[in-house]
LOFI-188018 format. One record per residue (C-alpha): residue in one letter; y, x, z. Coordinates in nm, 4 decimals. Each point is the difference from the previous one (the first is absolute). Layout:
<pts>
+--------+----------+----------+----------+
: residu :       py :       px :       pz :
+--------+----------+----------+----------+
:      A :        Y :        X :        Z :
...
+--------+----------+----------+----------+
</pts>
This chain:
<pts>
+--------+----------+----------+----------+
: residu :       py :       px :       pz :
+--------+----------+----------+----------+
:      X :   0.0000 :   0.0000 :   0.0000 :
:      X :   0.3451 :   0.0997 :  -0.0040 :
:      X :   0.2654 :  -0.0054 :   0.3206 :
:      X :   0.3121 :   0.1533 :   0.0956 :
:      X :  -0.0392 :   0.3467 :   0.1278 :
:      X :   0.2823 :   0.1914 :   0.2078 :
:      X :  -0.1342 :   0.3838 :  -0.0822 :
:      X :   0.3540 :   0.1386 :   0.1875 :
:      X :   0.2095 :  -0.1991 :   0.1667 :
:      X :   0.3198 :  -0.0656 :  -0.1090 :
:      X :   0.2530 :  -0.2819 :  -0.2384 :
:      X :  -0.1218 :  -0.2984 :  -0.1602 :
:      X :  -0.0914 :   0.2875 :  -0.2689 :
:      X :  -0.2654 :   0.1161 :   0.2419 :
:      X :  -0.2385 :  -0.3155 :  -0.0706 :
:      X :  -0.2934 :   0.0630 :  -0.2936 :
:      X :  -0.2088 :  -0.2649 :  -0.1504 :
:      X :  -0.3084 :   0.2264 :   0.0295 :
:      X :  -0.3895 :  -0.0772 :  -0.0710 :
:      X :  -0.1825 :   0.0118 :   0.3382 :
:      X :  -0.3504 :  -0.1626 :   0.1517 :
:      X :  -0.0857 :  -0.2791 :   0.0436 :
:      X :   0.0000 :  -0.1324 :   0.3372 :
:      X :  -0.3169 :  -0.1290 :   0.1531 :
:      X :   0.0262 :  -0.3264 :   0.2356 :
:      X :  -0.1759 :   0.0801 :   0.3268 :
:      X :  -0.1627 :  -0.2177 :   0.2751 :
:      X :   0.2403 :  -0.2832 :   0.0428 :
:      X :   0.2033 :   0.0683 :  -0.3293 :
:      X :   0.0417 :  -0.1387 :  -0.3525 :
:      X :   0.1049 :   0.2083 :  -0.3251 :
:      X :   0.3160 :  -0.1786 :  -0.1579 :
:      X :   0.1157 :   0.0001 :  -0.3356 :
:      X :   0.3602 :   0.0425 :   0.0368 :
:      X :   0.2536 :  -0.2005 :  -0.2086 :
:      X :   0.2941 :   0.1285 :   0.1784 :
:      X :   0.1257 :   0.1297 :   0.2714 :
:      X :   0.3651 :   0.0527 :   0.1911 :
:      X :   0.2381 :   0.2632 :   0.1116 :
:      X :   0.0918 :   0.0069 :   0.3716 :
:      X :   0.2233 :   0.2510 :   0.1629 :
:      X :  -0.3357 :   0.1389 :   0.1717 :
:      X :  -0.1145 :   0.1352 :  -0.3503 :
:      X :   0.3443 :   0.1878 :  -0.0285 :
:      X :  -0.0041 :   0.1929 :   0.2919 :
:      X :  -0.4190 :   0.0566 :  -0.0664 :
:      X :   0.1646 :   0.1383 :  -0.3331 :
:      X :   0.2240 :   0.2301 :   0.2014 :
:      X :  -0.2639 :   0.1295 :   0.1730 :
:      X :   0.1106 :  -0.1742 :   0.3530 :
:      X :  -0.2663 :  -0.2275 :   0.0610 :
:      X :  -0.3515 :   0.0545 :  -0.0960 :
:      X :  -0.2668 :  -0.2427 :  -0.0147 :
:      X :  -0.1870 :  -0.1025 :   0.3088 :
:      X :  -0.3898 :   0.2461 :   0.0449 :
:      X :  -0.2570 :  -0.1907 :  -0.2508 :
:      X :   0.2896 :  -0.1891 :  -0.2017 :
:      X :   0.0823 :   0.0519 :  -0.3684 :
:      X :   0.1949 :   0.3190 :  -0.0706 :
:      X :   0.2227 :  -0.2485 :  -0.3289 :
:      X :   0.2827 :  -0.1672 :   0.1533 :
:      X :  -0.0273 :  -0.3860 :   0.0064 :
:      X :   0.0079 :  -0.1810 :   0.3208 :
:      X :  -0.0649 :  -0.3584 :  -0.2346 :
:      X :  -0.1977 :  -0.1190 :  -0.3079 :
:      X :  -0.1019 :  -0.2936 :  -0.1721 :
:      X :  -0.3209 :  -0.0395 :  -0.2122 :
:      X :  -0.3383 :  -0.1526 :  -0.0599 :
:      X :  -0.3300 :   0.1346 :   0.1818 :
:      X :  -0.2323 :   0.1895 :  -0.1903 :
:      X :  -0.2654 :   0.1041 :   0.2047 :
:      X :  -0.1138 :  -0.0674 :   0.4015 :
:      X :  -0.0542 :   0.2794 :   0.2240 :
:      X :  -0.2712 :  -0.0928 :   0.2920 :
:      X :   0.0094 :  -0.2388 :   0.2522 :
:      X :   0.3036 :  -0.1945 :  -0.2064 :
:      X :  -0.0176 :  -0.3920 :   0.0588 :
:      X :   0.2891 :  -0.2363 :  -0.1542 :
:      X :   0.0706 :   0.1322 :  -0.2884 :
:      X :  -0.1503 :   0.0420 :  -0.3646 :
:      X :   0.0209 :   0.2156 :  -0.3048 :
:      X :   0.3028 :  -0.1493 :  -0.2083 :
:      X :   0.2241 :  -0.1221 :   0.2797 :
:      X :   0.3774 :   0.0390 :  -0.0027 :
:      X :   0.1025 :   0.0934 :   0.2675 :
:      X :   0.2968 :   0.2666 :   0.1433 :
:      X :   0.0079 :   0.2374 :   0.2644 :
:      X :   0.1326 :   0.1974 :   0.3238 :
:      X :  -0.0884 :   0.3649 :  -0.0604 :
:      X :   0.0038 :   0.3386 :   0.1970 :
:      X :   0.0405 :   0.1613 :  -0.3656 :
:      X :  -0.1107 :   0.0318 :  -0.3335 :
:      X :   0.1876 :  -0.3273 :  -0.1557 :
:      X :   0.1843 :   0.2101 :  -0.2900 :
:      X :  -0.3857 :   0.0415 :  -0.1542 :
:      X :  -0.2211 :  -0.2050 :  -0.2621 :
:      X :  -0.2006 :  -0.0911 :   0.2875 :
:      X :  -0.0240 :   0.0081 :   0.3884 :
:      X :  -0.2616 :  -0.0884 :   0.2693 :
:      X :   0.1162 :  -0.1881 :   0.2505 :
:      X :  -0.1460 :  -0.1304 :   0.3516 :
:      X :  -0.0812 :  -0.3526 :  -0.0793 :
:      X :   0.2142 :  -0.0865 :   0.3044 :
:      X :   0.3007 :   0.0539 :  -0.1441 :
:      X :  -0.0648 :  -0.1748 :  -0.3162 :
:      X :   0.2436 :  -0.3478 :  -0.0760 :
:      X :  -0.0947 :  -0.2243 :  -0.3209 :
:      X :   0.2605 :  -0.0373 :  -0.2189 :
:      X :   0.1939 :  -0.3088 :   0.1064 :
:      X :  -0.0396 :  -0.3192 :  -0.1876 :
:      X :   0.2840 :   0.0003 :  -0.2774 :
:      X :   0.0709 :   0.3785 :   0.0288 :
:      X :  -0.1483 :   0.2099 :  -0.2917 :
:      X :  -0.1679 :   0.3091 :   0.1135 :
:      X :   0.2605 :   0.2887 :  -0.0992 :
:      X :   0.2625 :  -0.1986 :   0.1807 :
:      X :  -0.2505 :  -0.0113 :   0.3144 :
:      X :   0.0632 :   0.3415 :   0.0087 :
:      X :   0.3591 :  -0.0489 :   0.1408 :
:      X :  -0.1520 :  -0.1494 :   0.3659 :
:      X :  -0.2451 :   0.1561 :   0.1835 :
:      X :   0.2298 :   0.2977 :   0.1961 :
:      X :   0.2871 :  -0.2457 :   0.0392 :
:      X :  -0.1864 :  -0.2826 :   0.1102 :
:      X :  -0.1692 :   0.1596 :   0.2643 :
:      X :   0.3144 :   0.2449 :   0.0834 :
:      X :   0.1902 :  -0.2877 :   0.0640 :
:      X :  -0.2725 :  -0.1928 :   0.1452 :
:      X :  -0.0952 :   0.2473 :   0.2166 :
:      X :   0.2881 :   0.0729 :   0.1639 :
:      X :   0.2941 :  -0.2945 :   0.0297 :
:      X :  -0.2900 :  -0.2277 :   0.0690 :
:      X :  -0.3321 :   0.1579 :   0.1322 :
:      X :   0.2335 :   0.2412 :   0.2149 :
:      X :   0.3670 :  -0.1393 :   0.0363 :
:      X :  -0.1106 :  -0.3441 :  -0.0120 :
:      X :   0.3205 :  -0.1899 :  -0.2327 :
:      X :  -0.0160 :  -0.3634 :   0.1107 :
:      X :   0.1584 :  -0.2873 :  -0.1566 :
:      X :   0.3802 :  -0.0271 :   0.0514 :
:      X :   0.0194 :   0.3976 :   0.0978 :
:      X :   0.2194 :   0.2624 :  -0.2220 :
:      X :  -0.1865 :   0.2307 :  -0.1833 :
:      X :   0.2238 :   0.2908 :  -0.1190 :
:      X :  -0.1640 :   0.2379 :  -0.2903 :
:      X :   0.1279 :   0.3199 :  -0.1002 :
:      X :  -0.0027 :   0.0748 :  -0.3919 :
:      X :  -0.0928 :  -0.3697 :  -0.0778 :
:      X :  -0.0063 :   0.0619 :  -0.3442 :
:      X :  -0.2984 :   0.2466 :   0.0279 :
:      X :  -0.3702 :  -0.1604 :  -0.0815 :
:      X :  -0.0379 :  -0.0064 :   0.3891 :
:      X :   0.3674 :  -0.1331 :   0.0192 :
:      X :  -0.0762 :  -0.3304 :  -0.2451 :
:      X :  -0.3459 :  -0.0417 :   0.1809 :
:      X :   0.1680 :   0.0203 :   0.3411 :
:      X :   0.3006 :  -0.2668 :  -0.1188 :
:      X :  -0.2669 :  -0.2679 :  -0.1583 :
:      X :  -0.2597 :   0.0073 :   0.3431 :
:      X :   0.2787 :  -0.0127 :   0.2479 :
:      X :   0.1292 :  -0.3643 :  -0.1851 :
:      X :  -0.2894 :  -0.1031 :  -0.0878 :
:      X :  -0.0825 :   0.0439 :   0.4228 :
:      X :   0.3512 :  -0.1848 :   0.0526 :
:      X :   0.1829 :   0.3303 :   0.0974 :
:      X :   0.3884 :   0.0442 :  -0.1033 :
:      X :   0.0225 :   0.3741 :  -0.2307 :
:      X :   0.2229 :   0.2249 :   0.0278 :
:      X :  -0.0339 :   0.3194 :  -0.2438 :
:      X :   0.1636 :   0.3309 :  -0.0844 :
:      X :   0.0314 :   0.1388 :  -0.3302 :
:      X :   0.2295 :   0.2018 :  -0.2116 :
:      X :   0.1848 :  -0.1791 :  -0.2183 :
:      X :   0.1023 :  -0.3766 :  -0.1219 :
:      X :  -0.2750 :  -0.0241 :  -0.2792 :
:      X :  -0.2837 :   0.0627 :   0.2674 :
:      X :   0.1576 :  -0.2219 :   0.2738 :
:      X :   0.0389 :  -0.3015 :  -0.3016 :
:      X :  -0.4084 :   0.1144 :  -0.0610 :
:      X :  -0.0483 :  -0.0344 :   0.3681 :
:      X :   0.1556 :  -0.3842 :   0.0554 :
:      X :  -0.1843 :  -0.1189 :  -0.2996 :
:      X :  -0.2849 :   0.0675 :   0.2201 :
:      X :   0.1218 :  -0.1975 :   0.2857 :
:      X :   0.1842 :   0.2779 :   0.2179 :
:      X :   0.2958 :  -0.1391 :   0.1722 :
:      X :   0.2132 :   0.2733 :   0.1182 :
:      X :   0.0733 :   0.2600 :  -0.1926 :
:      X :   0.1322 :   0.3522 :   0.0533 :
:      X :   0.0686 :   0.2725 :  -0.2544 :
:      X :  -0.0611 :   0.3216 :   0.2199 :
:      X :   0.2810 :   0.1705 :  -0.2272 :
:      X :   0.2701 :  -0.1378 :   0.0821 :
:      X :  -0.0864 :  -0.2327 :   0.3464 :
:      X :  -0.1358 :   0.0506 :   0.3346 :
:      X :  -0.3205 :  -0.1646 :   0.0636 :
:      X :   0.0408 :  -0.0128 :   0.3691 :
:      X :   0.3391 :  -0.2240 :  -0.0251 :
:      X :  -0.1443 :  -0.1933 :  -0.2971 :
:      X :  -0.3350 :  -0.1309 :   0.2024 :
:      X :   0.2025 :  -0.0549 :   0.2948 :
:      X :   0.2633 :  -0.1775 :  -0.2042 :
:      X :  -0.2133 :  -0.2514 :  -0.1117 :
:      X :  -0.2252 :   0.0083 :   0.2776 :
:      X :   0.3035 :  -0.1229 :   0.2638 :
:      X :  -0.0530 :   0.3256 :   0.1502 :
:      X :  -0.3906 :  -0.0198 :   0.0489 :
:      X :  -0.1349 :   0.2534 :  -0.2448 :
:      X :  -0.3201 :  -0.0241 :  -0.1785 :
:      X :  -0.3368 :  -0.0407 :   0.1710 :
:      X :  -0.2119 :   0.1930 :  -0.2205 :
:      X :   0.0766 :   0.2875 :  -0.1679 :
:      X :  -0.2112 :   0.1580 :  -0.2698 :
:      X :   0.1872 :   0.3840 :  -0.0444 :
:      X :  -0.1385 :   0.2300 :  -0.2931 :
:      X :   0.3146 :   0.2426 :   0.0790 :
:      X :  -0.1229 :   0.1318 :   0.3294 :
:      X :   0.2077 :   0.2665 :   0.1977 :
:      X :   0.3261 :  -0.0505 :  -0.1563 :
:      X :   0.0308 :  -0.4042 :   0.0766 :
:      X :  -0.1999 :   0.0260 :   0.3493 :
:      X :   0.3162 :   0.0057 :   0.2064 :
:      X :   0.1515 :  -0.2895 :  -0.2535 :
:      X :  -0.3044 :  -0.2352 :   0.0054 :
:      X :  -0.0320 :   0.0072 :   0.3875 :
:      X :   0.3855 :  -0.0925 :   0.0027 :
:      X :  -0.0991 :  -0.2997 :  -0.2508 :
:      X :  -0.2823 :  -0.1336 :   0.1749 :
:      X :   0.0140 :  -0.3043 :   0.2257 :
:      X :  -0.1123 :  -0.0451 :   0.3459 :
:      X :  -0.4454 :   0.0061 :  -0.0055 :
:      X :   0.0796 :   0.1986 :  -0.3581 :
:      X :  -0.2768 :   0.1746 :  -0.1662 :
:      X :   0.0488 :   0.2902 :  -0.2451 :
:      X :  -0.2881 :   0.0835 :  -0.2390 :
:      X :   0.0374 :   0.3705 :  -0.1462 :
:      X :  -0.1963 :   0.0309 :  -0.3646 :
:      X :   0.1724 :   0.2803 :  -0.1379 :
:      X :   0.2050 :   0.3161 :   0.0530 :
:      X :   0.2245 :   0.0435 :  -0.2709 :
:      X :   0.3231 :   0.0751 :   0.1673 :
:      X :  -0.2153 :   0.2524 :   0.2026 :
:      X :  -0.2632 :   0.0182 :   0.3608 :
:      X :   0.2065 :   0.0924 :   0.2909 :
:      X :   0.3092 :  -0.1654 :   0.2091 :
:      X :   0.1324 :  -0.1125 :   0.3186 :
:      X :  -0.1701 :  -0.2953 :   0.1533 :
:      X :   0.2400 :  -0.1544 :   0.2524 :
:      X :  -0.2573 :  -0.1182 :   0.2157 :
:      X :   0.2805 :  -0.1896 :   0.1952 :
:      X :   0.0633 :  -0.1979 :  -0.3178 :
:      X :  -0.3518 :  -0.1051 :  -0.0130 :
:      X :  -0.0734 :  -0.0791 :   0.3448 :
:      X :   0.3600 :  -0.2528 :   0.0318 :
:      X :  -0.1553 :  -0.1578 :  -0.3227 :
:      X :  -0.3538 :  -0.0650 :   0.0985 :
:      X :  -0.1061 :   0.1456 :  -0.3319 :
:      X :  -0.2138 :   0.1863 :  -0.1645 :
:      X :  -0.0869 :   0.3142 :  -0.2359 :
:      X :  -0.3019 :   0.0109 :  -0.1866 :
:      X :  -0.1237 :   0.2814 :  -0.3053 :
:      X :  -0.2448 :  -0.0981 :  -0.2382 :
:      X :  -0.2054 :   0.1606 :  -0.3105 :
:      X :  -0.2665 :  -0.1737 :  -0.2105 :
:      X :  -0.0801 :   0.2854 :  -0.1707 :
:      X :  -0.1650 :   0.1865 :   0.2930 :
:      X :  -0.1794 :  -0.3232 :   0.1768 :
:      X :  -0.3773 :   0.0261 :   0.0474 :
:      X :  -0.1933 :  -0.2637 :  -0.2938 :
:      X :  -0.0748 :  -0.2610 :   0.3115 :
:      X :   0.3330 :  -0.0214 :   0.0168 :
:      X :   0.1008 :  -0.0056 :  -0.3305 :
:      X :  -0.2737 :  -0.3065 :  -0.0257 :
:      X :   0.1860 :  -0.1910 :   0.2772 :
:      X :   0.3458 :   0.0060 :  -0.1554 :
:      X :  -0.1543 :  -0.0574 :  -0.3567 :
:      X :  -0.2143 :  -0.2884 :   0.1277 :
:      X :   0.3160 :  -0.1214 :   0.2063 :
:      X :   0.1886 :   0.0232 :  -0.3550 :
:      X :  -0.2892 :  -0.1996 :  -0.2170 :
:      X :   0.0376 :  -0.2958 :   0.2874 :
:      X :   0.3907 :  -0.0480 :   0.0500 :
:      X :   0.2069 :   0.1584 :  -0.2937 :
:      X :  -0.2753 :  -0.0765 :  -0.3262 :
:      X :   0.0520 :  -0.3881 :   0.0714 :
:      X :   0.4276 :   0.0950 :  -0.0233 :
:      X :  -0.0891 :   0.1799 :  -0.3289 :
:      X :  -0.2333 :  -0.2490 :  -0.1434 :
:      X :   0.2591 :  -0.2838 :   0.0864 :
:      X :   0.2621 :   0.1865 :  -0.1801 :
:      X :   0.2085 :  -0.0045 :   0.3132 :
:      X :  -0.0282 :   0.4413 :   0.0327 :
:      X :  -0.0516 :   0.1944 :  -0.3968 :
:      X :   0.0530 :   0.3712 :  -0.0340 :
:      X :   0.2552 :   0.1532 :  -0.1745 :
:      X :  -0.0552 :   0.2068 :  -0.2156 :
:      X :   0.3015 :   0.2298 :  -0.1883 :
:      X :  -0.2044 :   0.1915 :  -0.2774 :
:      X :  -0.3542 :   0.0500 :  -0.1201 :
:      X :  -0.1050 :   0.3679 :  -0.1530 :
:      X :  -0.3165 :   0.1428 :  -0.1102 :
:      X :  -0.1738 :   0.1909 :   0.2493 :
:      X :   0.0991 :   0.3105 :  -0.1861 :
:      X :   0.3710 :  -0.0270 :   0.0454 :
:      X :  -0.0045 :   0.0406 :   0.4041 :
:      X :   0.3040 :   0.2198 :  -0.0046 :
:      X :   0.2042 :  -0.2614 :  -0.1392 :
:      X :  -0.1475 :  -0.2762 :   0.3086 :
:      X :   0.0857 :   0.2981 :   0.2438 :
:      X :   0.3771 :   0.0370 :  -0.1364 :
:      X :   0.0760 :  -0.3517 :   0.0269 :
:      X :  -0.0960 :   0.0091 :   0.3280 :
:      X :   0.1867 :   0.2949 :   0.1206 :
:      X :   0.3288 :  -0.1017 :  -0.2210 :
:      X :  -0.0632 :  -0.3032 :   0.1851 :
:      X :   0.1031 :  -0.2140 :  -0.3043 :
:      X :  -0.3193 :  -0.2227 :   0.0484 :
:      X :  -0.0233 :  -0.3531 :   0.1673 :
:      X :  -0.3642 :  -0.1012 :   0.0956 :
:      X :  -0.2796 :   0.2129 :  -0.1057 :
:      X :  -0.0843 :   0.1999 :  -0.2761 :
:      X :  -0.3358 :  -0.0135 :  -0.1235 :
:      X :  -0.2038 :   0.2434 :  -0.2163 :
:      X :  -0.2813 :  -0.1323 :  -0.2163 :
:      X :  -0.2948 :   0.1600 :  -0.1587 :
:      X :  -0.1930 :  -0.0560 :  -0.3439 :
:      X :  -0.2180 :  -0.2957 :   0.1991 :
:      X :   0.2841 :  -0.1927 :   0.0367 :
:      X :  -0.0181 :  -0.1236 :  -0.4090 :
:      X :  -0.2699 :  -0.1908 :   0.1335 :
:      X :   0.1943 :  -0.2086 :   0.2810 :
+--------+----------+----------+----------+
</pts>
């Protein structure tokens, strides 16, 4: 098969559509034929040479796929030879095929054609994972999401309305806030040119947001306390405006609130399972109803990575972008 190799890291330059084996599904795996896959900001820093792929996993970036089965490894119930279905993967998604523990396997939803599948599995269970498994959003609560036009952004927007939550969202620029309220989000802050902290609590009377889901890390810690309201909960996914700050502990204690880190990534498969399984029960019946789609900003041939990894880090994208492979002809 071919799959994306990184022989040096380095640029978007640094990825090669190379021939490589096969991979073999083992005990509790299935071999997928992939019809596309997606570019998340994990594969760009695995490109970089920042963070490898957990001990066992595929060395091909990829941390999603969508496809149809082709073979059964042992001990596989559920599932058959020629079902579409998509995936939450360790590694290995940018590849003509992947095996994949059959717990974290999705079907395709009803209505949703199998390269566009490819768009949900790591923001699905991102989001699901953490505003609801771990910060618990509840109807009538303020959800604020930072870069709400990303493919977890849009995800994030759709699930907290669709729970009854009011949205706030960051983003840079009036195009990607106007993306972001077609969606449903109701307050909206360009990070540019306005203060998130005054905005939420603007339009909160002064209460601040309940949830927060935070891909920026240390440089809006001190800033998302400040925005939280009283019993807050702040869910850290990403690092992007770098790892270490001040916590004023002070802040956190008068507020009742509370700091949690996440990765998917690096989460045993039993784990993996549970959110997936979690996923398949409350957010397929959303997709299937039409109520949550994913968005999707461009579609390129597996061979074209680079270009999927400069969108991302011009940061010109809204949604996902999605990389497909000769198998997709046949969706």
């Amino acid at each position: 098969m071919r799959a994306i190799t990184i022989p040096e890291p380095g640029g978007p330059e640094a990825l090669v559509w190379s021939e490589v084996p096969d991979p073999v599904p083992g005990e509790g795996e299935v071999l997928v034929d992939v019809a596309a896959g997606a570019v998340n900001r994990a594969d760009l820093l695995q490109r970089r040479g920042f963070y490898d792929p957990p001990p066992g996993a595929s060395p091909y970036p990829g941390l999603e796929c969508s496809g149809r089965i082709s073979a059964l490894g042992p001990d596989v119930s559920g599932w058959a030879v020629g079902d579409e279905v998509c995936a939450l993967l360790s590694g290995g998604g940018y590849a003509e095929k992947a095996a994949v523990p059959a717990g974290q396997l999705l079907p395709v939803p009803k209505g949703l054609d199998v390269v566009t599948a490819a768009a949900l599995p790591e923001v699905t269970a991102t989001v699901w994972s953490n505003v609801f498994m771990v910060a618990h959003l509840r109807p009538g609560e303020t959800l604020l999401v930072h870069g709400g036009a990303s493919g977890i952004g849009t995800m994030a927007i759709q699930l907290g309305k669709a729970v009854g939550a009011r949205v706030a969202v960051t983003a840079g620029g009036p195009q990607k806030l106007e993306r972001c309220a077609a969606l449903g989000a109701d307050i909206l802050v360009d990070y540019r040119t306005q203060d998130f902290v005054e905005e939420v609590r603007r339009a909160t009377d002064g209460a601040g947001a309940d949830v927060i889901l935070d891909i920026m890390g240390a440089k809006y810690l001190e800033r998302n306390v400040r925005a939280l309201a009283v019993n807050g909960r702040l869910a850290v996914i990403g690092l992007q405006g770098g790892v270490k700050a001040e916590l004023n502990l002070g802040a956190l204690l008068a507020k009742r609130a509370a700091v949690t880190a996440t990765s998917l990534r690096q989460r045993p498969p039993e784990e993996k399972a549970a959110i997936v399984a979690a996923v398949r029960e409350h957010v397929w019946p959303l997709i299937e109803a039409g109520t949550v789609r994913p968005v999707v900003h461009r579609t390129l041939p597996m061979e074209r990575a680079a270009e999927g990894h400069q969108l991302l880090e011009d940061s010109t994208h809204v949604g996902k972008v999605l990389l497909t492979t000769g198998a997709a002809a046949g969706a």
